[in-house]
C-alpha positions as CSV (number, residue, x, y, z in Angstrom):
1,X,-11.6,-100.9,140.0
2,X,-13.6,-100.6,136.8
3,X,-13.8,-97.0,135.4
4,X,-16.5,-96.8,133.0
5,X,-16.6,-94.7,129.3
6,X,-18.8,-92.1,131.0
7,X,-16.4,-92.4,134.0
8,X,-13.3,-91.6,132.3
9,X,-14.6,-89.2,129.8
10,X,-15.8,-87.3,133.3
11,X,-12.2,-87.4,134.7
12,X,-10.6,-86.0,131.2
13,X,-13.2,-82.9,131.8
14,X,-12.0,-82.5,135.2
15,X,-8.7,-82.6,133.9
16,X,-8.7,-80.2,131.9
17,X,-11.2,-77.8,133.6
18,X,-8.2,-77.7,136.7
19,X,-5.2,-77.3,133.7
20,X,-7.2,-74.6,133.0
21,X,-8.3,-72.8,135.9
22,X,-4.0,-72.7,136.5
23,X,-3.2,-71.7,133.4
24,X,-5.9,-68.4,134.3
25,X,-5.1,-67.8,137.5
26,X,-3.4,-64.4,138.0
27,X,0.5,-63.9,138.7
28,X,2.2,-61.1,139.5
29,X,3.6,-59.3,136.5
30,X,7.6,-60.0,136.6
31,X,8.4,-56.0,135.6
32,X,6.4,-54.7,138.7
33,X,8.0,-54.8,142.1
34,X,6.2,-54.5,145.2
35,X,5.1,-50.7,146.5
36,X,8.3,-51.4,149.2
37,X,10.5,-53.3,146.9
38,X,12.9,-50.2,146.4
39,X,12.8,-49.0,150.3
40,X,14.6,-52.7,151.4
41,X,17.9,-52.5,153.2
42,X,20.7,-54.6,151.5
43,X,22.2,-56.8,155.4
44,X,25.7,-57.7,156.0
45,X,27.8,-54.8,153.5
46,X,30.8,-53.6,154.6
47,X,31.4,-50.2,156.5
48,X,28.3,-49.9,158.4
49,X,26.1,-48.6,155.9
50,X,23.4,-50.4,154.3
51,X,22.4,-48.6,151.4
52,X,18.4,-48.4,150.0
53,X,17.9,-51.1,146.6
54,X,17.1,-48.7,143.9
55,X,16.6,-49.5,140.4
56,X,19.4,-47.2,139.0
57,X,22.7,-46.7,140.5
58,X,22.4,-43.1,140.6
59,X,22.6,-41.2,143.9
60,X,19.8,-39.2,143.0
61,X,17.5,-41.9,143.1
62,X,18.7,-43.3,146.1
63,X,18.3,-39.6,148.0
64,X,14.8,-40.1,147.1
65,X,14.2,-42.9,149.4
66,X,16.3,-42.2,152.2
67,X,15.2,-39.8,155.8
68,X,18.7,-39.4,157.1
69,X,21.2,-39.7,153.6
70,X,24.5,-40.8,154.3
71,X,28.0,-39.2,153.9
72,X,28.8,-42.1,151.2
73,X,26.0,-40.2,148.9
74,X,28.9,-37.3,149.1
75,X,31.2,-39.4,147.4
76,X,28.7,-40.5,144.9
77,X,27.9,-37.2,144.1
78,X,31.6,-36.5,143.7
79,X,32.7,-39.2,141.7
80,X,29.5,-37.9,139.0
81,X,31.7,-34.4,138.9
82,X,34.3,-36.1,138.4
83,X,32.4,-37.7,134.8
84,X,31.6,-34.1,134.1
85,X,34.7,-32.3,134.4
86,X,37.2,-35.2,133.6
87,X,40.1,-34.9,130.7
88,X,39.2,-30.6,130.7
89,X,42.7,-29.1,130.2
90,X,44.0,-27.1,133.3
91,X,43.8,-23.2,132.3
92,X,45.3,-20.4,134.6
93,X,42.2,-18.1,135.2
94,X,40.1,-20.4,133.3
95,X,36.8,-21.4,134.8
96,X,35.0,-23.1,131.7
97,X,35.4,-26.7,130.3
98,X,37.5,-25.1,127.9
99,X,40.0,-24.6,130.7
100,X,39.8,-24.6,134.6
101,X,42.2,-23.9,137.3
102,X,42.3,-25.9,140.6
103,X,40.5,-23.3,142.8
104,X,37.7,-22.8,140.2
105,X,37.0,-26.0,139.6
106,X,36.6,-26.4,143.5
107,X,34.4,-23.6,143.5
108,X,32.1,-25.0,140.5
109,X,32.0,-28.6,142.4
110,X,30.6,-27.2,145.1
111,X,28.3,-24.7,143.9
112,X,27.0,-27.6,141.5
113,X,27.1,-30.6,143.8
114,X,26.3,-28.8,147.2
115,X,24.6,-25.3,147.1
116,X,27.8,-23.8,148.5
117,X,29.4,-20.8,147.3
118,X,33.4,-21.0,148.3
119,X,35.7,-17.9,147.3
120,X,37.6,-17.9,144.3
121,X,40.9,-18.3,144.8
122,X,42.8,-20.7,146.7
123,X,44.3,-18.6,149.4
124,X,41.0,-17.3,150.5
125,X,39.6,-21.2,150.0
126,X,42.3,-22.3,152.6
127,X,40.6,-20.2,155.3
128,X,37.4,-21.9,154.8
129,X,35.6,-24.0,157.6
130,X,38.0,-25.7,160.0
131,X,41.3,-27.8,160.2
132,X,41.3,-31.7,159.7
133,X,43.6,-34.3,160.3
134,X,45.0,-35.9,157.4
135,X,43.6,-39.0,159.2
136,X,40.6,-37.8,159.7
137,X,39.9,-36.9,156.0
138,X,36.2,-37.5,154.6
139,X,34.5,-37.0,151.2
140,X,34.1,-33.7,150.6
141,X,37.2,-32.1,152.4
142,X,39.0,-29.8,151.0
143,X,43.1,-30.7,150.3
144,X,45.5,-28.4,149.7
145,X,49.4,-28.4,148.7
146,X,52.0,-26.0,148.5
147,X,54.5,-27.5,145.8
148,X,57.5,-25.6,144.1
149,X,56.3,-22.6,142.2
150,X,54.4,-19.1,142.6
151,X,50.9,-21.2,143.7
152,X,49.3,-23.1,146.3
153,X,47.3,-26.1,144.9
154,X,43.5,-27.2,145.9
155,X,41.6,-30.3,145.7
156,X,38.6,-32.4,146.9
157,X,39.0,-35.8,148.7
158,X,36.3,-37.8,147.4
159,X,37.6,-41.1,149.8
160,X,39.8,-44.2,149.6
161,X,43.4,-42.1,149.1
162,X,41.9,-40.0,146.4
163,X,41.4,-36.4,145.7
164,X,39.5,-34.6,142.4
165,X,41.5,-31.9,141.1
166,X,42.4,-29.7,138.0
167,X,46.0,-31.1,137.3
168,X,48.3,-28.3,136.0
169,X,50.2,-31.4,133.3
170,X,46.9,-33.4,132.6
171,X,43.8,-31.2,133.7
172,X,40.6,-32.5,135.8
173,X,41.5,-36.3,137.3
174,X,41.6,-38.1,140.6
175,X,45.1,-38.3,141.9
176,X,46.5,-40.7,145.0
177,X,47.3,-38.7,147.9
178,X,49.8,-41.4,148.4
179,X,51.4,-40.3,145.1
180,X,55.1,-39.7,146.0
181,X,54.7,-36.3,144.7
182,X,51.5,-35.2,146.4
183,X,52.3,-36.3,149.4
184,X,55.8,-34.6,149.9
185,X,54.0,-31.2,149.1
186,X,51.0,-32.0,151.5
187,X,49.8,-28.8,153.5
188,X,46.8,-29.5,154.9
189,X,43.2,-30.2,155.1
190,X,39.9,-28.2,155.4
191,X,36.1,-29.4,156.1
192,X,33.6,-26.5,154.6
193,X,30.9,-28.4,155.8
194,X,30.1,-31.6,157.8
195,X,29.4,-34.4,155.7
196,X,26.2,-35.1,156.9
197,X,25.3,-31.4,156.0
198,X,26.7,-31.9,152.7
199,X,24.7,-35.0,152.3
200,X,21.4,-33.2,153.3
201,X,22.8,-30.7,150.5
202,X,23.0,-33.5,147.5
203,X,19.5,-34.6,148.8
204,X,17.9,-31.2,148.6
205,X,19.5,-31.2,145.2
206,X,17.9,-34.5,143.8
207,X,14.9,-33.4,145.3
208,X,14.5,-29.9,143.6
């Protein structure tokens, strides 16, 4: 076929005019997500909870976005106290960063992290809510320990073996319930709330 000099200077136009007409057309910005992006369910994780895609790891955020928020957000929520009160020296009486005891810092977690006021010492804390299993423990159960001296000993299980707790030798820490020590002066456990309820409680939180 013969093109002709008018021919092929009208395909070069053409060209051009659809190079063009792509290099204009519209894209969607890459630092906007969709309106639902964040509300997406993450399939296939592990231990029957698919938690909401949120764009910080925070579980605040992730309250935000949820109708019914899960007793893992307890944890979460937990673990953040944890950050707050960690490496603050144990202090008998004490119930400021400058020193904290183990009931008071139970009493301060909770306040904080769930809207729940819990008396102030441990022996009236070990009357709170009702009896669990030590099988049966959840996030957010109180665990107590009667080991060799004039005082019981209180703590928060915040999941997988470990418990948040104002160490007498080395202050505000997670310790093993598995540790050798802990678990020969074991006493017993106590759920102040359900976890759902304390769940509802971290979501009213991030939503006031």
């Amino acid at each position: 076929m013969v093109v002709t000099r008018s021919g092929r200077a009208l395909m070069v136009i053409v060209s051009l005019a659809l190079l063009a007409g792509c290099a204009a057309a519209p894209r969607e910005s890459a630092s906007k997500a969709p309106d639902d992006y964040f509300a997406r369910q993450l399939p296939g994780l592990p231990g029957g909870w698919d938690p909401m895609m949120s764009p910080v790891d925070n579980p605040l955020s992730q309250v935000r976005s949820l109708h019914a928020p899960p007793p893992a957000l307890v944890r979460q929520a937990l673990l953040a106290q944890h950050e707050r009160w960690v490496g603050t020296p144990y202090r008998l009486g004490g119930t400021s960063r400058r020193g904290i005891d183990c009931s008071a810092l139970v009493q301060h977690v909770f306040n904080d992290t769930f809207r729940l006021e819990l008396p102030r010492s441990t022996g009236e804390q070990v009357h709170q809510g009702t009896p669990i299993a030590r099988d049966e423990l959840q996030a957010g159960d109180l665990v107590f320990f009667r080991p060799p001296g004039a005082y019981d000993h209180v703590g928060i299980y915040v999941g997988d073996g470990y418990f948040l707790h104002a160490s007498t030798s080395q202050g505000v820490k997670l310790s093993r319930l598995e540790n050798d020590y802990w678990r020969r002066h074991y006493w017993q456990a106590r759920r102040a709330l359900e976890p759902t309820q304390l769940a509802q409680r971290v979501a009213s939180m991030g939503e006031g």
